[in-house]
C-alpha positions in Angstrom: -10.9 171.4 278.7 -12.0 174.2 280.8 -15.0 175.6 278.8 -14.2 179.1 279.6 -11.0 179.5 277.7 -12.4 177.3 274.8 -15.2 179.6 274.2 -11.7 182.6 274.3 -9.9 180.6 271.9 -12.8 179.9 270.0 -14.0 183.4 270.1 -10.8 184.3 268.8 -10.7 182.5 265.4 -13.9 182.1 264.7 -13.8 183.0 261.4 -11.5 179.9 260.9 -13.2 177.1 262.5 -9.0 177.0 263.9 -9.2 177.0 267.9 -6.0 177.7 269.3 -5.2 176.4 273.0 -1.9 175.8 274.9 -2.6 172.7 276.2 -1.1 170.9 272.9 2.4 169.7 272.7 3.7 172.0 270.5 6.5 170.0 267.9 10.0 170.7 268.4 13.6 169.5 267.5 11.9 168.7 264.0 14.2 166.1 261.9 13.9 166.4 258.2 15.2 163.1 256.5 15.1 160.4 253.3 15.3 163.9 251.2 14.6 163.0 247.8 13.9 165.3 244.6 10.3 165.1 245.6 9.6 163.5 248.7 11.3 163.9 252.5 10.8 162.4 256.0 9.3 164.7 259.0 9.7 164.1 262.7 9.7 165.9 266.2 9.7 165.1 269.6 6.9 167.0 271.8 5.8 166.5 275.4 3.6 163.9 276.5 1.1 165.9 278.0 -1.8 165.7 275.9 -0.2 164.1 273.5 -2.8 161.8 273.5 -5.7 164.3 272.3 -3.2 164.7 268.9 -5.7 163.8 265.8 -3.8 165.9 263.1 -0.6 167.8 262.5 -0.6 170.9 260.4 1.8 171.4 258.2 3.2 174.5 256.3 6.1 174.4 253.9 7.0 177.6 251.7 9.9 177.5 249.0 12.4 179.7 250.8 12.6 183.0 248.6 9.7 183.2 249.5 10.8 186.1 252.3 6.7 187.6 252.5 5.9 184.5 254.2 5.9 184.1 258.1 5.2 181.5 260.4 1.6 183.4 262.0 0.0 183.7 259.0 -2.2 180.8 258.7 -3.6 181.8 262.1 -6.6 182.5 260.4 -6.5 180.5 257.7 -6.3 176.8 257.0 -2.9 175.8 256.8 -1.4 174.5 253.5 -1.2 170.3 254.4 -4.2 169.1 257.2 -2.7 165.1 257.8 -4.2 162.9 259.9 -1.8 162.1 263.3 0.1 158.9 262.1 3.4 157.6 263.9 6.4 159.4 263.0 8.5 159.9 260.8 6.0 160.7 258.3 6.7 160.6 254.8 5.2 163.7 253.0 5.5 163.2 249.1 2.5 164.1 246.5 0.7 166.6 248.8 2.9 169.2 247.3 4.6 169.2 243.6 8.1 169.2 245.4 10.7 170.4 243.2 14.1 169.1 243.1 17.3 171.0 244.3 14.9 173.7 245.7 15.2 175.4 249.0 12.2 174.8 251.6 11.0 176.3 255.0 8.5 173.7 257.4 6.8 174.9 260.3 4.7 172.2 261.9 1.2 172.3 264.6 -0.1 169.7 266.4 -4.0 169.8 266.4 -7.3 168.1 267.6 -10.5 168.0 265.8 -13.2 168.4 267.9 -17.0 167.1 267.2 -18.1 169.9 265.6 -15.2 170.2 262.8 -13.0 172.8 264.2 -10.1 172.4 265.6 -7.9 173.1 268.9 -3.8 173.5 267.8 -0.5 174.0 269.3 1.4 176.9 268.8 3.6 177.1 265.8 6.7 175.1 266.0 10.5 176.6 265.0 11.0 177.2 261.2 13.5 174.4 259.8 15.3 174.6 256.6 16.3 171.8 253.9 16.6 171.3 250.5 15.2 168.5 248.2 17.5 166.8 246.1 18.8 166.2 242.5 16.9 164.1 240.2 18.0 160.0 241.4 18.9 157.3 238.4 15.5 156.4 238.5 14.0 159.8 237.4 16.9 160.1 234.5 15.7 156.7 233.3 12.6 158.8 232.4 14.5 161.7 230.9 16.3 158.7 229.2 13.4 156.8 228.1 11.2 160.0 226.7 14.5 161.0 224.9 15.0 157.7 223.5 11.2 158.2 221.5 12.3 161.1 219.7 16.1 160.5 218.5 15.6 159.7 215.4 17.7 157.3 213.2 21.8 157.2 213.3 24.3 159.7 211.2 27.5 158.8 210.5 30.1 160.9 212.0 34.1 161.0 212.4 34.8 164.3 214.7 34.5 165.8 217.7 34.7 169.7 217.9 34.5 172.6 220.2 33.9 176.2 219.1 35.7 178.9 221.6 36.9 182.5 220.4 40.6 182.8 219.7 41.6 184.0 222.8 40.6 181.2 225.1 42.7 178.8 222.7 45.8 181.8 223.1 44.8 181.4 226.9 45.0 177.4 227.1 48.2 177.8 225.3 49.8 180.2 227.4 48.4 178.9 230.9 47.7 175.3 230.7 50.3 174.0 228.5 48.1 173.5 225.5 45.6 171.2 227.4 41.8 172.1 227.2 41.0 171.9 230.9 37.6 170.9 232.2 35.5 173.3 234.2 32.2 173.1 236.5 28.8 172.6 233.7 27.1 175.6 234.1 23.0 175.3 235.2 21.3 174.7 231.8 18.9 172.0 231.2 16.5 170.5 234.1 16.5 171.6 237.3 16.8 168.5 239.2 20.1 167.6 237.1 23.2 166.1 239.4 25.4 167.2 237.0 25.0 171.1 237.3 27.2 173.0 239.1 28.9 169.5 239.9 30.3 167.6 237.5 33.8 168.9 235.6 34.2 168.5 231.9 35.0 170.1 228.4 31.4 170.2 226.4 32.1 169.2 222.7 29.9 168.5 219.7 29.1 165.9 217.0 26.6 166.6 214.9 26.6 166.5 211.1 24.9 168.8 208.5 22.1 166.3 206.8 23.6 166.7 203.1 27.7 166.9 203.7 28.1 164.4 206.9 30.3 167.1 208.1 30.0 169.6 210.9 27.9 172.7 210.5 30.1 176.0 209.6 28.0 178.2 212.0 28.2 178.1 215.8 26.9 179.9 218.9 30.0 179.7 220.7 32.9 181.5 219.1 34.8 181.3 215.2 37.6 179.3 216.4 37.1 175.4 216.4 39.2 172.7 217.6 38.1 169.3 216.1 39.8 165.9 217.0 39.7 162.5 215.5 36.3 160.6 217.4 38.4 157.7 218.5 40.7 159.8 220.4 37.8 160.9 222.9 35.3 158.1 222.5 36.6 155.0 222.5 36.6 150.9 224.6 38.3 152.6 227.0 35.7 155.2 227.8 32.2 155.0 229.5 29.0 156.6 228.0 26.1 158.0 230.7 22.9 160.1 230.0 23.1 163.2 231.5 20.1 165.2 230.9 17.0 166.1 228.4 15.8 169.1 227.3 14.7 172.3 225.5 14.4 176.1 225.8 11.0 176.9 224.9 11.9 175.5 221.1 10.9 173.2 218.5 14.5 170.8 218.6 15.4 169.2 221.6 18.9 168.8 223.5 20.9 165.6 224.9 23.8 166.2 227.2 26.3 162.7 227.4 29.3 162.5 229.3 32.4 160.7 228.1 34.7 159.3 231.0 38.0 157.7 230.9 36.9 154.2 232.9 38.4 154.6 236.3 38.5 158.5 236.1 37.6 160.7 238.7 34.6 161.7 236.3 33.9 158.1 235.4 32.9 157.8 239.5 30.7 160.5 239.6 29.0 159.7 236.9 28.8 155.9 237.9 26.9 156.9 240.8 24.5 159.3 239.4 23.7 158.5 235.8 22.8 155.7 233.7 24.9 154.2 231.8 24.1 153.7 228.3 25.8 151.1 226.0 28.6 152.8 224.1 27.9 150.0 220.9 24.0 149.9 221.5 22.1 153.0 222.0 19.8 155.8 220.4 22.4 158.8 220.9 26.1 158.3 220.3 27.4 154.9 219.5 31.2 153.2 218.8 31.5 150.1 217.1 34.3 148.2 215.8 34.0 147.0 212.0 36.3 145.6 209.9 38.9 146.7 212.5 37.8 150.2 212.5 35.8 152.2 215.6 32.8 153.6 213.2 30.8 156.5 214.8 27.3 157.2 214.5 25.0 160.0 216.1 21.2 160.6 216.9 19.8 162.7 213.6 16.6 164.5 215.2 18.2 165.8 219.2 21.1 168.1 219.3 24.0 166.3 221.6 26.3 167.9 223.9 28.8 166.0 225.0 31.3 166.5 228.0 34.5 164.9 228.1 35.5 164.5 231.4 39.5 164.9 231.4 41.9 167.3 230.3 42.1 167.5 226.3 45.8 168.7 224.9 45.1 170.6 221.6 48.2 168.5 220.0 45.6 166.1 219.8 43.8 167.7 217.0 42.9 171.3 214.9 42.2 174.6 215.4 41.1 176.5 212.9 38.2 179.5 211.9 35.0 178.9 210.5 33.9 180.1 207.4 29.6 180.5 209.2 28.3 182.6 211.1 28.4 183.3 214.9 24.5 181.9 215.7 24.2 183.7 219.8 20.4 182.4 219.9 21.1 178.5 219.7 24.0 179.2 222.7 22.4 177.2 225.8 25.0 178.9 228.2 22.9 178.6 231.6 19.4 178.2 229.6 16.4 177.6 231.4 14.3 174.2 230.5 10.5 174.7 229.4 8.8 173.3 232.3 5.6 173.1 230.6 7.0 170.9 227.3 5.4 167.6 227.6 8.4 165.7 225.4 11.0 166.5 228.3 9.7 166.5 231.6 8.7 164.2 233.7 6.4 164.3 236.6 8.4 165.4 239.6 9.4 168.4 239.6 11.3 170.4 237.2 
């Protein structure tokens, strides 16, 4: 290195201890693969020349809303992730707390520590784009186990029910020939959840008041409720999965389950993303045959939401008014999970 221009590069971040000299290959055609919720793969190609003088790569990654940031600002200052040169693809996971289904910019350096601790880099390479992805099976698992701890014994139950406001049962008898149809869940719950903005269904409830094993006479979601016999939704020829865990900065806690027809569209999706939980064995919503009978039980201390995954004709049960109130605070339409609530999160992301 010509001593001349690395007392100029030198001289000109000297407040850094970051030397900046062309001579480095500077990373391009940058590959971002293996994207999980918290972890993703990184390579590049760059030229040969020097490429043998490489000790570190430097690496800055911004979540992308971020619109302030720009690839020249860590010109004078160390960049966010200093790794040591290691073949690629590297795997980058843990030096960040990666959330899931988030947006992310990466810029990479190459760079070469020198004797005395500072260091000669590339320029900055282009500024890629990706997204990490939804939480896998093996993160739900979590969500499944930590809900699991706080269920709470099993309530009888016999009903399914849905609260709406009379005009969207007028508007499912007018235009859909008296079937519920199921729509795209909205973005409540975790973050990292494959089932928002993804999977289709029609959400319905279970739970029992404590003292009357019947459903509550208030709701968040409207006067009118349609209610249908358990069996006709839940039953052998359904599968159960998890689907999420959560709260909204509260005391109670909420447990999304999906009901699928086996071999329904739904039933696939949810086969590939979510566990699957024991429809006679398990600590949320359970069906067992006795004495010739499907006998339904529910999880006392979580609130459950249920999706059914398939079209619902209102033949199959009631609609009528309640005599409660209209509760809008407990509606989770599009609610944001606590990220700090040490019952339902688990340590990736959010």
């Amino acid at each position: 290195i010509c001593r001349d221009s690395e007392y100029v590069a030198r001289n000109k971040s000297q407040d850094s201890g970051i030397a900046e000299m062309e001579e480095l290959p500077v990373p391009r055609n940058i590959k971002i693969s293996n994207i999980t919720c918290d972890s993703f793969k990184i390579s590049w190609e760059m030229d040969s020349k020097s490429k043998d003088r490489i000790t570190h790569y430097f690496i800055d990654l911004n979540k992308k809303e971020n619109k302030n940031s720009n690839k020249f600002k860590h010109k004078d200052v160390p960049t966010k992730l200093v790794a040591k040169a290691v073949p690629l693809p590297m795997t980058v996971r843990g030096h960040w707390f990666l959330s899931p289904r988030t947006e992310y910019t990466v810029a990479v350096q190459t760079a070469s520590k020198q004797v005395d601790g500072d260091y000669v880099v590339s320029e900055w390479s282009e500024i890629i784009e990706f997204c990490t992805a939804d939480y896998s099976k093996v993160h739900l698992t979590q969500l499944l186990e930590k809900a699991e701890v706080i269920a709470g014994r099993m309530l009888k139950f016999s009903v399914f029910y849905r609260n709406q406001h009379k005009e969207y049962f007028d508007y499912i008898r007018e235009h859909h020939g008296n079937a519920m149809q199921p729509s795209v869940k909205d973005n409540s719950g975790s973050h990292g959840s494959p089932i928002s903005g993804k999977l289709e269904g029609i959400f319905f409830s279970c739970s029992t008041e404590f003292n009357t094993g019947k459903p509550p006479q208030d709701s968040p979601y409207g006067r009118y409720r349609f209610e249908i016999a358990a069996e006709k939704l839940f039953n052998p020829n359904t599968n159960l999965y998890f689907g999420d865990f959560y709260c909204m900065y509260t005391a109670y806690h909420y447990v999304i389950l999906v009901i699928a027809p086996v071999g329904s569209p739904g039933d696939e999706f949810c086969k590939q993303r979510l566990p699957q939980l024991n429809s006679q064995d398990n600590k949320f919503l359970t069906c067992r045959e006795e004495d010739g009978m499907l006998v339904y039980h529910h999880a006392q201390d979580v609130i459950l939401e249920v999706i059914y995954t398939d079209p619902v004709d209102l033949s199959l049960g009631t609609v009528a008014e309640i005599t409660g109130h209209q509760l809008m605070s407990l509606s989770t339409a599009n609610a944001k999970k606590d990220p700090s609530c040490k019952t339902c999160n688990i340590s990736v992301g959010r």
